[in-house]
C-alpha positions in Angstrom: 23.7 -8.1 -5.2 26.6 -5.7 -5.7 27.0 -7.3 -9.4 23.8 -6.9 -10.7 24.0 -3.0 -12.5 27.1 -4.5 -14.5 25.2 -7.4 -15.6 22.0 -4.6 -16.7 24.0 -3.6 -19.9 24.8 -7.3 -21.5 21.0 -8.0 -20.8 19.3 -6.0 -23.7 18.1 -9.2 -25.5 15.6 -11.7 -24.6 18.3 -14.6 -24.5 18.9 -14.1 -21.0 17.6 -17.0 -18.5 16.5 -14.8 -15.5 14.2 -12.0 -15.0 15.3 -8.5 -13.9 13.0 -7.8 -11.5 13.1 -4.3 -10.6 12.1 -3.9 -6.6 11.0 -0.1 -6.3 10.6 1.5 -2.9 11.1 4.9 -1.1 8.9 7.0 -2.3 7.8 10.9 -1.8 4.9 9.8 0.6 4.6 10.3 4.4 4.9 6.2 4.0 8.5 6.3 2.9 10.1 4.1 6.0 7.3 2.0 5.4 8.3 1.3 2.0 11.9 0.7 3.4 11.1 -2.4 5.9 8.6 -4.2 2.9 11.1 -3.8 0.2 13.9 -5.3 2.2 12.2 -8.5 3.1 10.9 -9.1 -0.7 14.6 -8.4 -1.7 15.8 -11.0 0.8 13.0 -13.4 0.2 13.0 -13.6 -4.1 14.1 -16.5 -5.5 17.4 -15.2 -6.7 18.0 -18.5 -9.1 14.9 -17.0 -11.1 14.9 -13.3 -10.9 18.1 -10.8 -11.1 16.8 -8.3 -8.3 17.2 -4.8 -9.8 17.1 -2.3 -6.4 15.7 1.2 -7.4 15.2 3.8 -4.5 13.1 6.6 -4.5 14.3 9.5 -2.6 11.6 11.7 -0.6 12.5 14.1 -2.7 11.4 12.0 -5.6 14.9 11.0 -7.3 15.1 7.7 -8.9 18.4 5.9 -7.9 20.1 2.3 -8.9 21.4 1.1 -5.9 23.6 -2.4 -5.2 24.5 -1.9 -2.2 24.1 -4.3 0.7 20.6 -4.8 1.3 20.7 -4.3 5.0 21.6 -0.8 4.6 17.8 0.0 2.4 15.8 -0.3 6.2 17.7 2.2 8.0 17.9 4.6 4.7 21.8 4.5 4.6 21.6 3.1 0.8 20.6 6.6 -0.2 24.1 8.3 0.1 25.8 5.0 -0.4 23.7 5.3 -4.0 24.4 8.9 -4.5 28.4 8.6 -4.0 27.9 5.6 -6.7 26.7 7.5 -8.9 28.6 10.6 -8.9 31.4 8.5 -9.0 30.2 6.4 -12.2 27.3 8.2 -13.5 27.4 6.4 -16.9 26.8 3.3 -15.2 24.2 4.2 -12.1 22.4 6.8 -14.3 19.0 6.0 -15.4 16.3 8.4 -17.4 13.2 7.1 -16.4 11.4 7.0 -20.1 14.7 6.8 -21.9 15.7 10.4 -23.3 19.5 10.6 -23.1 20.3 7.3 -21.7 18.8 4.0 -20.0 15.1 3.8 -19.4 13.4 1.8 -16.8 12.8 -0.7 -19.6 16.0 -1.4 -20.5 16.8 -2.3 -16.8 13.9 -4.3 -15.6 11.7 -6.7 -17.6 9.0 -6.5 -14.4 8.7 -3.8 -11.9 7.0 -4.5 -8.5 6.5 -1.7 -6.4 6.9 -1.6 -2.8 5.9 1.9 -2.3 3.0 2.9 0.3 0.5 5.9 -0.2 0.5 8.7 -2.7 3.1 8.7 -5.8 3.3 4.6 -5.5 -0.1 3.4 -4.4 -2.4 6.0 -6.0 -2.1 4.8 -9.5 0.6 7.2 -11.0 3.6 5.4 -11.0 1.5 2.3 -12.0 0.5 4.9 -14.8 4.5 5.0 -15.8 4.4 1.4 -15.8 1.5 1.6 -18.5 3.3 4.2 -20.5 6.6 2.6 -20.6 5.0 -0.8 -21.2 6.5 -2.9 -18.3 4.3 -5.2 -16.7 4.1 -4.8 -13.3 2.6 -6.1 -9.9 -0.5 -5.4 -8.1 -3.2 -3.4 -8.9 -3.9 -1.4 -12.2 -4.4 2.7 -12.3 -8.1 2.4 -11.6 -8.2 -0.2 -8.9 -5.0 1.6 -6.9 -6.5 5.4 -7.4 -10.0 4.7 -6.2 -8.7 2.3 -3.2 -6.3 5.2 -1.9 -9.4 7.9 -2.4 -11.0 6.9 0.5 -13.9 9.0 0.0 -14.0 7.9 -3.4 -13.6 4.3 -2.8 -16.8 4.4 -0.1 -19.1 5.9 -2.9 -18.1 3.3 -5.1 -18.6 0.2 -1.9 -22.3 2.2 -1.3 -23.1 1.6 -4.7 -22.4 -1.7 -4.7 -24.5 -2.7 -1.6 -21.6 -3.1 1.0 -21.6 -1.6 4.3 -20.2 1.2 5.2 -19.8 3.6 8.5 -21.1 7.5 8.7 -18.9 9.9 7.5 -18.5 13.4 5.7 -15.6 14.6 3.5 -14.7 18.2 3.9 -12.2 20.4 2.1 -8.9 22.1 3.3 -10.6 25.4 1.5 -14.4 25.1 4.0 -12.2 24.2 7.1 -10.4 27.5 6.4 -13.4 29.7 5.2 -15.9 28.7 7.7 -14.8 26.0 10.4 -17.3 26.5 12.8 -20.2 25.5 10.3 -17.9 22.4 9.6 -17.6 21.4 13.5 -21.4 22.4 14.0 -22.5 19.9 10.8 -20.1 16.9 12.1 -21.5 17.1 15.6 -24.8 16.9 14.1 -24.3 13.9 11.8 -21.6 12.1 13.5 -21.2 13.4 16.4 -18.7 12.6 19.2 -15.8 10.4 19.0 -14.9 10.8 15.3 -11.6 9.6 13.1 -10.5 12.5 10.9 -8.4 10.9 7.8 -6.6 12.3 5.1 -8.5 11.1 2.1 -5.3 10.4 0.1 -3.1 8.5 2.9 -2.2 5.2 4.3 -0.6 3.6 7.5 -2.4 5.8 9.2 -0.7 8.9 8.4 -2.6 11.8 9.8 -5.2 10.1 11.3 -6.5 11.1 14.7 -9.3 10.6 16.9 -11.3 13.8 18.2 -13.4 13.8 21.1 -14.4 17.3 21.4 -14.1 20.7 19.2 -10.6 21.1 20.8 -9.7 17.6 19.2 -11.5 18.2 15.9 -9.6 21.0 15.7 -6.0 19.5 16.5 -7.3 16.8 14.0 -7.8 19.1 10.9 -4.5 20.5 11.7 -2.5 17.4 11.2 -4.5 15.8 8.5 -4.8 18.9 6.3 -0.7 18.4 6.5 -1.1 15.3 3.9 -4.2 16.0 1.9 -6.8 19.0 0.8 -9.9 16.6 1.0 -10.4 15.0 5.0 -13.0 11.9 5.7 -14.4 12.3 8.7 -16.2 9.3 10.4 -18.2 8.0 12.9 -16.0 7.0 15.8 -16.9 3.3 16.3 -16.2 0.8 19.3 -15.2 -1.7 17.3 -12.6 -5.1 16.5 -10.3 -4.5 13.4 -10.4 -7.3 11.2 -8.4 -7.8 7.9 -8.1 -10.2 5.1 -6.0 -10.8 1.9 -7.0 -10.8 -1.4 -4.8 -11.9 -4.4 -6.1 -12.5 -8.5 -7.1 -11.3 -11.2 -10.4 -11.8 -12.1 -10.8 -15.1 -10.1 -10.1 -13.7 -6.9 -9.5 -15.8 -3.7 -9.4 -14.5 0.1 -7.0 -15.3 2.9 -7.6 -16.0 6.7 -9.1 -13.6 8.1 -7.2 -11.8 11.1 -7.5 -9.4 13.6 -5.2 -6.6 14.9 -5.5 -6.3 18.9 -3.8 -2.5 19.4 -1.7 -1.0 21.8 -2.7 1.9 21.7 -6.6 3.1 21.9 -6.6 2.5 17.9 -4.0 1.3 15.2 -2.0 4.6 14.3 0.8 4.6 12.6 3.1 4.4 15.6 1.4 0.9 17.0 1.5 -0.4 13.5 5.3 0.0 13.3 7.3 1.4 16.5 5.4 0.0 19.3 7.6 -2.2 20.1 5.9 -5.5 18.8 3.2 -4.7 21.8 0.2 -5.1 19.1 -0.8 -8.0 18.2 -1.5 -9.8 15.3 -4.8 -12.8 15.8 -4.7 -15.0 13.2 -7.2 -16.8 12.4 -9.4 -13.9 14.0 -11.4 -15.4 17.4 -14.6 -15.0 15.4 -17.3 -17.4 14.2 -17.5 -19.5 10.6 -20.6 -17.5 9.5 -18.8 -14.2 10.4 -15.7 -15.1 8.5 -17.4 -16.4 5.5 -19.2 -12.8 4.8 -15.8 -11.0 5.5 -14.3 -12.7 2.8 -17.0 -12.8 0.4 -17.2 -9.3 1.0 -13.7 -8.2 1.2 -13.5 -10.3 -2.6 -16.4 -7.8 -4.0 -15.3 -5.1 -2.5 -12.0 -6.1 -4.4 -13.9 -6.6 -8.0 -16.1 -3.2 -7.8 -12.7 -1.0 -7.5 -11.5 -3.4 -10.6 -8.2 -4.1 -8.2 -6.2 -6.9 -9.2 -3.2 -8.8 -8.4 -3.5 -8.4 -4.5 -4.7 -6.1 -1.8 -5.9 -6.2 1.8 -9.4 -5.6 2.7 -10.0 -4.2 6.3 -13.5 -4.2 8.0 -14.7 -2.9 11.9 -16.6 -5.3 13.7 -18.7 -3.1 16.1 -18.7 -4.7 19.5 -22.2 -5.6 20.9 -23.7 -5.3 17.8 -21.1 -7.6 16.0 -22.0 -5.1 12.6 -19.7 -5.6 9.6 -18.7 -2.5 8.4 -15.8 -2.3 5.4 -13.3 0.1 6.0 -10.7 0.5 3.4 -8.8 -1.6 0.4 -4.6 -1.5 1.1 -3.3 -2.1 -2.7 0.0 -2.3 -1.6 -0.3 -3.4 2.2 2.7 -4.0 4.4 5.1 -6.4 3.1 7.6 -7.1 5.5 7.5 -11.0 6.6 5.2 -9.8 9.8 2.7 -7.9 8.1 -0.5 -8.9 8.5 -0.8 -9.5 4.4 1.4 -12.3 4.2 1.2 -13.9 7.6 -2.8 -14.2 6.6 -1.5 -16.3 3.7 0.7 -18.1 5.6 -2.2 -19.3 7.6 -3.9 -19.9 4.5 -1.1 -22.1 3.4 0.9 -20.0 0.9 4.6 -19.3 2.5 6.2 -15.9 1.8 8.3 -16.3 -1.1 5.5 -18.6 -2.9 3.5 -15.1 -2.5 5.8 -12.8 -4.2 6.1 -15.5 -6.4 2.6 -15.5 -7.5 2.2 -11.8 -7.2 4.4 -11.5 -10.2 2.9 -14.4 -11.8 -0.1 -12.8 -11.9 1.3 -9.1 -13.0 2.3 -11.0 -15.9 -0.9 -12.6 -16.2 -2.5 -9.3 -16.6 -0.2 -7.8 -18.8 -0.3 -11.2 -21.3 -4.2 -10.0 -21.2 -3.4 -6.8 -22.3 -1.3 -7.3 -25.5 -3.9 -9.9 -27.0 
């Protein structure tokens, strides 16, 4: 890969045979690692006789950086000073102006952009914004679809109103928490009561989530979700299974297996999604019946078309046990991507291997961005 910023710079014409795809990951988000492990297995999984891979790292700090360095070195976050030495040492060739004032824009380096990048400033519909305003096509969902999935207080007005299940919740503001918190505890025990998830609306991976059990916990909760976000959800604590599926199109959307992630820990935080060990598990194809898997997946796929997503996303539901009630939870626009993510091991049950599912990811960003220019 080291070769591929010296080839950027002979490849301003459209005579060239392979497509810079530009791989963008890192990110400013609490999701940053994340980022790191999903880009890393696309890099190593493109088709490299079809696509130049173009390696673009966002610092948490948010500064854009070309890196060709080896790949290996993205997952543990060394690639950042190995890509900051680079380019003080040749800043004419590693330096990059994102929209092109005083030297090379993100269009001159990439013909396609895919971004790997988790949660807010990669998931929320701003950088997909950029993509817009520099006109690059691009995978995944457009600004709509990715803003309203990442709101999840937004996103659950917009399922209600399409007639999809939902659980109880409230959203409360960083501003009433500090004015008056008691009123805020008294109004959730009244119309959720006890246990109950408190979410950052603006988050994913489970970032700031935590269950509270009593005022003590509610409390604790605020604290760390009001770290990552002004607005909180606040739901209805639910026993329940967690059961995901995969969506990818356009406007003929098709879902995955469906699949069902057995925790480690009491529920699927951030830490027994990725440094558990491997202790959760991963059930695919979930141990549920036909009829039950049929209305996930019809539901997950117009859950998918009122948000206007496109391109792909993964649709997670609860499955309350005793009741067996279907209850959506959230739309993942750009869900874990490493080879053992949940997203493209339901394809691989459904049939379609890894790198055939990159590979029609950007087919289909290019399919929405041919619809655009007609």
């Amino acid at each position: 890969m080291a070769d591929q910023i010296d080839k950027l710079d002979n490849r301003k014409d459209m005579n060239h045979i392979k497509t810079r795809l530009g791989i963008i990951f890192g990110g400013k988000s609490g999701e940053h690692d994340v980022s790191l492990m999903s880009a890393t297995s696309i890099i190593n999984s493109v088709n490299k006789d079809k696509y130049d891979v173009v390696c673009i790292g966002i610092t948490r700090e948010g500064s854009w950086l070309l890196y060709d360095g080896p790949v290996g070195l993205i997952g543990t976050g060394a690639w950042q000073q190995v890509a900051e030495e680079a380019l003080a040492r040749n800043p004419g060739k590693y330096g990059v102006t994102i929209l092109g004032a005083g030297g090379r824009s993100l269009k001159d380096l990439v013909d396609f952009a895919f971004p790997v990048l988790h949660g807010p400033h990669g998931e929320d519909g701003t950088i997909q914004g950029l993509f817009e305003m520099v006109d690059i096509p691009y995978a995944g969902c457009g600004v709509l679809g990715s803003s309203a999935a990442m709101d999840k207080a937004v996103a659950k007005e917009i399922f209600a109103k399409a007639g999809l299940p939902i659980c109880k919740h409230m959203v409360v503001f960083k501003e009433e928490i500090d004015y008056n918190v008691n009123s805020i505890i008294e109004k959730i025990e009244t119309n959720l009561g006890y246990p109950v998830f408190v979410k950052p609306a603006n988050m994913g991976s489970s970032v700031g989530v935590t269950k509270a059990k009593d005022r003590q916990g509610l409390l604790s909760a605020f604290r760390e979700a009001v770290l990552h976000d002004r607005r909180l959800v606040i739901e209805e604590g639910l026993d329940c299974r967690e059961i995901e599926t995969g969506i990818i199109g356009n406007y003929n959307p098709v879902a995955s297996s469906v699949g069902e992630i057995i925790s480690s820990g009491e529920f699927y935080d951030y830490t027994a999604k990725y440094f558990d060990g491997g202790q959760s598990k991963m059930c695919i194809p979930a141990d549920i019946s036909d009829e039950m898997t049929k209305i996930i997946r019809a539901s997950a796929i117009k859950a998918y078309e009122a948000l206007d997503c496109c391109g792909f996303s993964r649709v997670d539901f609860f499955v309350e046990r005793g009741t067996n009630r279907i209850v959506l939870n959230e739309i993942n626009t750009i869900p874990g991507f490493t080879k053992y993510s949940m997203f493209p091991c339901l394809w691989a049950d459904a049939g379609m291997g890894y790198p055939e599912l990159i590979e029609r990811i950007i087919d289909l960003g290019f399919e929405k961005y041919a619809s655009k220019q007609q």
